[in-house]
C-alpha positions as CSV (number, residue, x, y, z in Angstrom):
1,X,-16.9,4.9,5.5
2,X,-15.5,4.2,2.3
3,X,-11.5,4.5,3.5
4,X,-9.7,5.7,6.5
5,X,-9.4,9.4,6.2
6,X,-7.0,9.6,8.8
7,X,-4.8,6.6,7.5
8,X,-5.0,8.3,4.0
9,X,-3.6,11.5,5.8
10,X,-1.2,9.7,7.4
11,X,0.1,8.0,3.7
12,X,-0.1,11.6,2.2
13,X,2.6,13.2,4.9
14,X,4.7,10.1,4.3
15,X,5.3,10.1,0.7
16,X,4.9,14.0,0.4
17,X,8.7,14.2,-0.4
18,X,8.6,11.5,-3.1
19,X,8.2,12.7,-7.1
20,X,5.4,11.6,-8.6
21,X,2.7,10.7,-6.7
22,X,-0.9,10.9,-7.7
23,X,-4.2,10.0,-6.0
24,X,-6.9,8.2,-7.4
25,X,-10.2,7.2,-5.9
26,X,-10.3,3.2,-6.8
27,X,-11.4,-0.2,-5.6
28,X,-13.9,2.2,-3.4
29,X,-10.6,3.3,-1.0
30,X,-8.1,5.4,-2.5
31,X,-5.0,4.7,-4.5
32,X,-1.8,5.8,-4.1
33,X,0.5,5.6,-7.9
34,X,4.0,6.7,-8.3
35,X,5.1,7.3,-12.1
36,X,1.6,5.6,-13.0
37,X,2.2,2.3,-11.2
38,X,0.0,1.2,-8.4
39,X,1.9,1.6,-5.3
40,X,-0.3,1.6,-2.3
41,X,-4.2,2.6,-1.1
42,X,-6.3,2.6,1.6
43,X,-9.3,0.1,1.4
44,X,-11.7,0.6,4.1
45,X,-8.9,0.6,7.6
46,X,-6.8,-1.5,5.2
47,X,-3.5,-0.4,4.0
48,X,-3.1,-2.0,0.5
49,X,1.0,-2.2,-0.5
50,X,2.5,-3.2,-3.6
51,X,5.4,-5.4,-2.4
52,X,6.0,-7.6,-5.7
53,X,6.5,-11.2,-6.3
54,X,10.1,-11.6,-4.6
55,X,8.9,-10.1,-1.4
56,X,5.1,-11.3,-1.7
57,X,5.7,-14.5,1.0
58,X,8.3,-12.6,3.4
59,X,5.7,-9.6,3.7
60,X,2.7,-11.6,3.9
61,X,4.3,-13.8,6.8
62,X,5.0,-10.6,8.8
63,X,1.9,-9.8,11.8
64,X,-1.0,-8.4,10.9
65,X,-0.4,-8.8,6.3
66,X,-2.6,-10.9,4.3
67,X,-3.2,-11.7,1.2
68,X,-4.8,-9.2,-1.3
69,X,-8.0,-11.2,-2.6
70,X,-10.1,-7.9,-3.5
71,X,-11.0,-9.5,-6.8
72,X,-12.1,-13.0,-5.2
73,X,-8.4,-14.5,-5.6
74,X,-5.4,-13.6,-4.5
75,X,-3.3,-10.9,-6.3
76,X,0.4,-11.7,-5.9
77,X,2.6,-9.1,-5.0
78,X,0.0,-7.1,-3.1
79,X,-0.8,-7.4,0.3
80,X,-3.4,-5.7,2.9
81,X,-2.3,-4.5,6.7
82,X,-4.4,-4.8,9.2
83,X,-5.0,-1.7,11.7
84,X,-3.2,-3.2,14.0
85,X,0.2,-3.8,12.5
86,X,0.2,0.3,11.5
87,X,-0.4,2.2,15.2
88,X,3.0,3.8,14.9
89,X,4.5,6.3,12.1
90,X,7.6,3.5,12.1
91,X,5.3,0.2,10.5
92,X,3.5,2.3,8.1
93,X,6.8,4.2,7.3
94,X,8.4,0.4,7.0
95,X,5.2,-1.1,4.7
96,X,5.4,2.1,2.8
97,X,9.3,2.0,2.1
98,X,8.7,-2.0,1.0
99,X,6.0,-0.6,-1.4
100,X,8.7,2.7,-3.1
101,X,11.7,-0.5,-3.2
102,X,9.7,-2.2,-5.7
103,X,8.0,0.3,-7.6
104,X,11.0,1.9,-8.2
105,X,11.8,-0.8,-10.0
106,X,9.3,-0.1,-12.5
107,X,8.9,2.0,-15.6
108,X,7.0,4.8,-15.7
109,X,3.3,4.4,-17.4
């Protein structure tokens, strides 16, 4: 199983209402972009958010984050969710909301 289908479903519904969204298969999960900017994926049963570098520590201190190390070291400003801390609608809703604030932020590619 390269990525959770039904965690990728569930990412789709949320940010359905949200202008410019793309897919793209990468990092062998798939990735969510908004304007062209990484903004979240799915990585195995992983949720991968793009947080930034103000809220990297706060969001990786919260249960069930960690770091981002897909390339070997840690990649600031991005951090995988465990399984666990995304049962209900409300956490992933609440890790993807983190992921729009600071994307937002950025200009479009």
């Amino acid at each position: 199983m390269p990525y959770d289908e039904k965690l990728a479903e569930r990412v789709r519904v949320i940010l359905k209402g949200h202008r410019g969204i793309l897919e793209k298969k990468m990092f062998g999960g798939l990735a969510f972009l908004m304007r062209g900017n990484m903004l979240c994926g799915v990585v195995k049963e992983d949720l991968m958010v793009r947080v930034g570098p103000d809220a990297y520590k706060k969001a990786i201190a919260r249960p069930y984050a960690r770091e981002m190390d897909f390339t070997g070291r840690p990649l600031k400003g991005m951090v995988y969710i465990g399984p666990a801390g995304l049962r209900t609608c409300k956490q992933l809703e609440s890790w993807l909301a983190r992921g729009l604030q600071f994307v937002k932020t950025l200009p479009a590619k």
